[in-house]
Each structure stands twice: as C-alpha cells, then as structure tokens.
N, C-alpha and C positions, 0 to 999 in steps of 0.2 A: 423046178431045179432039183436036182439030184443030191444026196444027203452028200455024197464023195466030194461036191464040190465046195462045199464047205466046209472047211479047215477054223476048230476052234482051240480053245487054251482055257484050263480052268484055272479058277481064282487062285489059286495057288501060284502060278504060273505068272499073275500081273506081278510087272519090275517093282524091283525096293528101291530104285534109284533112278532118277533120270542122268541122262548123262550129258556133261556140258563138253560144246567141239571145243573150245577154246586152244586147250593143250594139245590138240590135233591139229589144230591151222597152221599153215608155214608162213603165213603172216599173220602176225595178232592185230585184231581192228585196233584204230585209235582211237583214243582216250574223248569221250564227251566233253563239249567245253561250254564255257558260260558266256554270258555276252562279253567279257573282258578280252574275250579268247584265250585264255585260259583253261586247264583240264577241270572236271566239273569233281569235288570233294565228295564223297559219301554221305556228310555234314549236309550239304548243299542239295541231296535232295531226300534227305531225312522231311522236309515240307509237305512233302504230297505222297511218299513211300515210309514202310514199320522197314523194322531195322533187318529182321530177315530176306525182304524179298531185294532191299541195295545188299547185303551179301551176296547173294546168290549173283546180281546183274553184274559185280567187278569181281567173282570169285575164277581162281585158275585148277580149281579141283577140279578130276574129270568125272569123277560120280560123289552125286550127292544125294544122301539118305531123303526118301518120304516120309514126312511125318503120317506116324500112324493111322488119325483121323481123317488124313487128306487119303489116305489108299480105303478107309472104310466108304469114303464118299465116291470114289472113283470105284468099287466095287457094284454099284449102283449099274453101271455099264460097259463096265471092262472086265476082263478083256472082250474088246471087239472082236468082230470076227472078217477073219481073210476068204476071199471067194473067187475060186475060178471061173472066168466068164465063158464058161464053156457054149452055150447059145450065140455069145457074141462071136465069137473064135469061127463059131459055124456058118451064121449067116455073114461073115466078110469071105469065110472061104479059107485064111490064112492057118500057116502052119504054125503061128506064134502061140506061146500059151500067154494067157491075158487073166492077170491076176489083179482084184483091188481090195484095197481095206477100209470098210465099211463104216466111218464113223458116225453115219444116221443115225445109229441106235440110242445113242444118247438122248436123256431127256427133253435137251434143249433142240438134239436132231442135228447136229454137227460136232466137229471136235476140238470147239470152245471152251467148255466146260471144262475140259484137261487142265487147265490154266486155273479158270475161273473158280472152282472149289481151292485152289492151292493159295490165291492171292485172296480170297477171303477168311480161309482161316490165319494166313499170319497178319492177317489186317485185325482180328479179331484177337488174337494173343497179345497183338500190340496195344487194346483197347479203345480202337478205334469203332466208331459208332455208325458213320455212315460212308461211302463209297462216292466216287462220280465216276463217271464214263461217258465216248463215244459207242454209237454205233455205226455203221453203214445197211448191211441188208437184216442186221437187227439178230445174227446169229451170237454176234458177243455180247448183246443186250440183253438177250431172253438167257444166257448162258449165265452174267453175273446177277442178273434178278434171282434166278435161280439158286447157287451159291450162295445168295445174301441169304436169301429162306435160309435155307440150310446151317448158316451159321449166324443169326440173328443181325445181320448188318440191312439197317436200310441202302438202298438205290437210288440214285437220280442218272437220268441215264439221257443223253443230249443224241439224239438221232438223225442223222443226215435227212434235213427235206422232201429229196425226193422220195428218200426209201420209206421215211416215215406216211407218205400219200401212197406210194407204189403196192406195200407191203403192210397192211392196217391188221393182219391177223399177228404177222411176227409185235408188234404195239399190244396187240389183246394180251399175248402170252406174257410178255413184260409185267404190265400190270395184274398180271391172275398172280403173279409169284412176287409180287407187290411193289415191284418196281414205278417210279417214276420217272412219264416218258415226255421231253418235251423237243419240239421239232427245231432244229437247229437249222439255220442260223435264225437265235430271239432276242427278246426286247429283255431277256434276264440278266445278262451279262456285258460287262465293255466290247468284249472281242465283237457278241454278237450283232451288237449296236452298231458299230465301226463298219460289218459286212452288210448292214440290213440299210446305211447310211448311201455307202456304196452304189449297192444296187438292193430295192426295196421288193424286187421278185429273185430275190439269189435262189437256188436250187439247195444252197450244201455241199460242203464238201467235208471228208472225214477233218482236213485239216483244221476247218473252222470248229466243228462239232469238239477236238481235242484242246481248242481252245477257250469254248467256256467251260468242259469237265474242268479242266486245269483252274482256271482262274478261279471256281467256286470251291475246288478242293486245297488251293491252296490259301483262302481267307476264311478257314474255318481248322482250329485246333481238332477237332472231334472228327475230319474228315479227310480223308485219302482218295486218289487219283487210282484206278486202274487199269491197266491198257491190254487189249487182248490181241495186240499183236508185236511185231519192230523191236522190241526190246530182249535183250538177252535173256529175262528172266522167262519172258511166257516161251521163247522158243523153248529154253530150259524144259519148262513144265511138259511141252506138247511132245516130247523123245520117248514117251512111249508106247506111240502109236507104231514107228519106225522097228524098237525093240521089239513089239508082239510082233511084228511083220515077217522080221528075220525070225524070228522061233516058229513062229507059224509055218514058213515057207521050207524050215529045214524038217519039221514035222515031214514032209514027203519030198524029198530029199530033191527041194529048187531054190534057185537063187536068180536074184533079178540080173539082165543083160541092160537094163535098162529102169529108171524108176522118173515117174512122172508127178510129179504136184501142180496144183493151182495156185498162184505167186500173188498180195497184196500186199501185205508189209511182211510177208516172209512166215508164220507161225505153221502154215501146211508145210512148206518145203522142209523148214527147223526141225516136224516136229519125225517126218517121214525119212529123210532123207541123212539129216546129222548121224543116227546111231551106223548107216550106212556106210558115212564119208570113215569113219573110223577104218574099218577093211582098206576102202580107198588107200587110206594113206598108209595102209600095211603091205600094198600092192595087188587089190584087189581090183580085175575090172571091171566096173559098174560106172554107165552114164547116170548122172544126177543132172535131170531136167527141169527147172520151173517154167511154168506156163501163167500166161499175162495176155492182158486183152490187149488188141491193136490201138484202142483208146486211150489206153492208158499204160501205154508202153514204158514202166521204168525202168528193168533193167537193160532193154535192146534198145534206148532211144535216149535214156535220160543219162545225166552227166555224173560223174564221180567225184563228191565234194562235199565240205561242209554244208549243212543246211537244219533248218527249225524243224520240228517232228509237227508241227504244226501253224496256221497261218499269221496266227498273230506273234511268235516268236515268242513264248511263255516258255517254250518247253529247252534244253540242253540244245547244243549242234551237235548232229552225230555226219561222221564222213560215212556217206552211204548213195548208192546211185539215188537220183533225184529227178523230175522234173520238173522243181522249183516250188518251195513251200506255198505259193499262192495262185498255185496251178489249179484252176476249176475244170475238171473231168466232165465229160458229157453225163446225161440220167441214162447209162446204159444199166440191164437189169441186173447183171454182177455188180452188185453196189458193196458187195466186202473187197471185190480186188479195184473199186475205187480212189488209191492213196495216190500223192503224188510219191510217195518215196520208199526204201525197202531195208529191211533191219541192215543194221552195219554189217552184221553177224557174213547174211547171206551175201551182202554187196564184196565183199572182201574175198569171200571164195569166188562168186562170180570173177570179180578182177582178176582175184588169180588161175581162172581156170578150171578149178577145181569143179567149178558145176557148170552148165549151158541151161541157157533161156532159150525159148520163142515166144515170141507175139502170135494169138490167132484172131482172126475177125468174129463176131457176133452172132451172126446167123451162121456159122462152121458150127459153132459150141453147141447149139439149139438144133441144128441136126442130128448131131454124135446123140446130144440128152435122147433125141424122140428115138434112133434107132436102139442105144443102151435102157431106154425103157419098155421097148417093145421087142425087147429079147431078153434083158437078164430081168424085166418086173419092176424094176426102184426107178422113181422120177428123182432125179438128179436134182440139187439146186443148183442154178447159172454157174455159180462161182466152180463147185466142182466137174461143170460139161467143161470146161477148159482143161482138165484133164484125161478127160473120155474121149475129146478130142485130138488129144496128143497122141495116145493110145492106139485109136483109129489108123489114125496116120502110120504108124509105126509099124501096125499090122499089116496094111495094106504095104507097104513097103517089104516086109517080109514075105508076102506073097507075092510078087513079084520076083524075090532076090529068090526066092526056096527058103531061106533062112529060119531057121527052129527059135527064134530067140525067145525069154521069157520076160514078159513086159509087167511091170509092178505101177497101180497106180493109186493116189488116196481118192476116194468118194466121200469126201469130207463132211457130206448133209445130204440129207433127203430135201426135195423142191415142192411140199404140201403145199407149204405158204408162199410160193413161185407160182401158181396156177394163171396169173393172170398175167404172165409174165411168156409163159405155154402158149394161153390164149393169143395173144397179139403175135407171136411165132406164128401162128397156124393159122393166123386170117390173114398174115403177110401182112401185117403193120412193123415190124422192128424192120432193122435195116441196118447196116455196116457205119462204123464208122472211124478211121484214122485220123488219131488226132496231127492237127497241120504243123508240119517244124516250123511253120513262122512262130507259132503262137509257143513251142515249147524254146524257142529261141528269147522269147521276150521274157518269159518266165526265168529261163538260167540265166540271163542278165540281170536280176534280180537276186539272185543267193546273196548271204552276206560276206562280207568279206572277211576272210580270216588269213593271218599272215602265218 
C-alpha cells in the first residue's frame, strides 16, 4: 500500500470532546423504565453505575469534555488511521473511492476500548474496586480487562458459550491483562442457573451473559456493571472514531456519499456515524447505513417496543427495535453482533429515518473479508466483513450506474483470533442462515408489557 493512501492525524489532533446526538435528534428517545413502568431515576441506577457515567447516559449537552487521563489512555492508539482502499477500488473495477477507518490498531484490536478506558476510569474515581461484564466474540472483554490493567480495577467478565469454545485465544488475552473469564450461561448465578435449568446444553446468548454481569454487580457495594455496547453512554464515548474520520477525510478534500457500520447493539454505528448525523441534520447529504446479519436481524425484522437489555429482565426497559429479550441467536461467527436488541439511541433514528439498515447473510461477509484481505492486506473480524460487505455492494453498484460516489466504512477489529472462524469458511463448513419469523414471532409475543 502506498504512503498517499493513508491519511493520519497527530495526537494533537485526538477530540477533547465527544459529542452526544441527543440535542440533534427530532425525536428524543424515551425515558428507561423500571419494572413498575415507570421512568427509571438516576438514583435507581447509581446500583450497578458511578455517578459520572448516569450523567453522561440522561445528559442533553451536546459536547462533553474528556477527562484528561482518559485522552492520555486513548493516546495509546489514537488517533487511528483513515485508508483508502485503493487495491480494493481496483480489483472490483469501480469508480467509487472506498474509504475505512481502521480501528485494529488498538491494543485490544477493535474499537472497544474507546469506551472501555472512559468507564474504568470514572469507575475508579467513584472508588469502585471491581467491574463485571459480558462479552460475545470477546472484543469487549479483552478491551475492559484491558482498561482494568490500566486503571487498577479487577474483571470478571461472563462470556457467551459459544464464543468462549469458538474463540479460546480472545479468553487467553482476557486473562494475560488479568481478567476473569467464565463461560456463560453458569452454575455462578440465578440468571445462569434458570438458563442451564432450561436447557442444560444452551449455547449463550449476550442477553443471558448481561444477566449474571448484572446480578453479581449489583449484590456487591465494591462493584459495578459495565456495558460495551446499547447504552447512550458507550455510544457517547465511541464518537471519536466518526470525529477523526470527518478531519481525516477533509485533510484531502472528501466527504462520505455514504457511510457503512456493523450494527449489534449499536456502539459501531454511534460511534462512526453520530458526529456525521450532526451535518445531516444541518442539511447535509450523507446515507447513514447499519449492517446486521440475516441471523439476527434487529433492526429490519425486529419490533419497536419496550423490552429487557437482557434475558432475565434485571436490567431497565428501554423502547428500542427488538427481537425479544429471550431470543437465542444461532453460533454464527459474528458473535459481537449476536444481540437480540439495538441501543434506543440508534432505534429511534432508524424509526425516524434518519439512518437505513440491511440484513446480509454469512457466507456474503466471509467473502468480502477474503477478497478485502487479499487486496488491501488486514483480515477483518466477522463482525467488521458486514461492513466490507456493504461497501462491496455499493461499489459494485457504482460501477454499473458510472457513479463516482465516496463510500466511508468502519473496520472495527482485525480477525487474528477469527482464524478458525476463516478456516471453516474455506473448507465450506459455515453456511447461511435466516432466522425463521415463526420463532422471532414467538419471541415478540413475549416483551413485557408496558402501558
């Protein structure tokens, strides 16, 4: 790759601010409620969150300051770097320029950690001692293990099933940065008891995994809950991936016709796409696309409605598209865009419009990855080919139409600890799969009811 096509920013350059959509939306999401149905207090969940990071989640300020320590920790890998995929652009043939922003570099190897240093340091200010979390493909896990290092907070860290058997290097890394990893759903917790009662070979699902974080951090004073996706606070944190993107790209004087992310509970699209929607709604035009597996279809399939951030109903109701809190996802290898449901934040614009979704199938994604790694060099993780494949797509449509468009996408992790994920791609073991509307019909039957 040629030095021209990579477009960087020096440290000077990383934002002092992230910037919340909030005061940009034409409709503000609805207020979290409790099981009473009722709006959920600040008070109410001081339990499992320090007092800065429920700021930040109900705050209407549209920039809000980094503390210091969190931008020397984010100095570490930021600013990331913008690239144009000029190999790629050549072998489809198309007239598009095809631009992504690279958040492999990071030490966890995704852009997790954006989040992940921010909610350990004011967990740490608050005096809090130890942390719980889910994972799915173990990017948020290796990212808060991480972070804890960093700022002295032990981990326990509850890991979806399959991805903890799928992905045993992203578990090594956990523990080197001295996390504790244990495979969810287990015999440590109610929630996990309840699913393992159930059914005694369950796979996992993020929802069950966010149910015993929760339940163990909320029966311990010395400990806190962290989420690395769906909630307004981590989109918050991940809007400076977006910010560098746009300074990057005006560096040489482009702007995206189109911007692509990969869709699980929303923290890619938040973190790429929010500083974006700002323009948008000054009259700027720019599609804003999230991409989602056919599997696990929630914003082009699933319903718009109250529902549990998680399976055992521990967690607030937030009105967000959904395919029903106790919705079990197949072990497809994207196991970060595993959720059944999508931050309020993003569901709300979706509703309104303001951004578009597609569903693509599994072996699409695992294509785009091997052709984007045998042109621009980076193996992809799963979760980020859903947006190489959008790209694709988009390009190839431009070459067709003539169309010069400039297409923007996040590559949100490198796919090291994906390899056997590669392998079974290339010996044609994986395969398609659309989850069935019978089964997401029985599941929306199921949300709670809220008047």
């Amino acid at each position: 790759m040629t030095n021209s096509s990579k477009i960087l920013l020096d440290e000077s350059e990383l934002p002092t601010h992230w910037y919340n959509v909030i005061p940009d939306m034409p409709t503000a999401p609805e207020p979290y409620l409790g099981p009473d149905g009722q709006p959920v207090s600040p008070d109410q969940l001081a339990a499992i969150f320090p007092p800065a990071i429920i700021e930040q989640e109900v705050s209407q300020e549209r920039w809000i300051p980094i503390p210091e320590p969190v931008r020397e920790a984010l100095l570490l890998w930021r600013p990331s770097p913008l690239f144009r995929a000029r190999q790629l652009e050549q072998a489809l043939g198309t007239p598009a320029r095809i631009y992504y922003k690279y958040e492999g570099v990071s030490p966890a190897g995704s852009h997790k950690p954006n989040s992940a240093v921010a909610q350990a340091y004011y967990n740490r200010e608050a005096g809090i001692r130890k942390l719980t979390t889910e994972t799915g493909a173990g990017q948020w896990g290796s990212s808060l293990a991480l972070a804890g290092q960093m700022f002295g907070l032990d981990v326990e860290i509850y890991m979806v099933k399959v991805s903890y058997h799928q992905k045993p290097f992203r578990r090594s890394m956990m523990e080197t940065w001295g996390g504790k990893v244990i495979a969810s759903p287990s015999n440590l917790t109610e929630a996990g008891r309840a699913e393992l009662a159930r059914d005694p070979d369950s796979q996992g699902s993020l929802g069950i995994a966010i149910s015993e974080a929760v339940e163990v951090a909320a029966s311990r004073s010395d400990t806190n809950y962290a989420l690395g996706s769906v909630l307004n606070h981590v989109l918050l944190h991940q809007t400076v991936i977006g910010q560098e993107a746009k300074a990057q790209l005006a560096k040489v004087g482009a702007y995206p016709d189109v911007v692509f992310s990969p869709c699980g509970g929303g923290s890619n699209v938040g973190g790429m796409m929010f500083p974006f929607l700002a323009d948008k709604a000054a009259g700027k035009e720019v599609r804003l696309v999230a991409v989602e597996p056919t599997s696990c279809p929630t914003l082009t399939r699933g319903h718009f409605a109250y529902d549990f951030g998680d399976t055992a109903g521990l967690t607030p109701m937030m009105k967000m598209f959904t395919l029903g809190h106790d919705f079990m996802p197949p072990g497809i290898h994207a196991g970060g865009l595993r959720y059944h449901g999508d931050s309020a934040l993003v569901s709300q614009l979706y509703k309104d419009g303001i951004i578009e979704a597609i569903a693509v199938p599994q072996l699409a994604t695992f294509e785009a990855g091997l052709l984007f790694a045998r042109t621009q060099g980076i193996i992809a993780a799963p979760e980020a080919c859903h947006a190489i494949r959008a790209a694709v797509d988009e390009a190839l449509r431009c070459k067709e139409s003539g169309e010069a468009k400039t297409i923007l996408f996040t590559l949100s992790g490198h796919g090291h600890f994906d390899m056997a994920s590669y392998d079974k791609y290339l010996a044609g073991e994986l395969e398609d799969y659309d989850y069935p509307e019978e089964a997401i019909q029985q599941a929306l039957h199921r949300l709670p009811k809220v008047r």
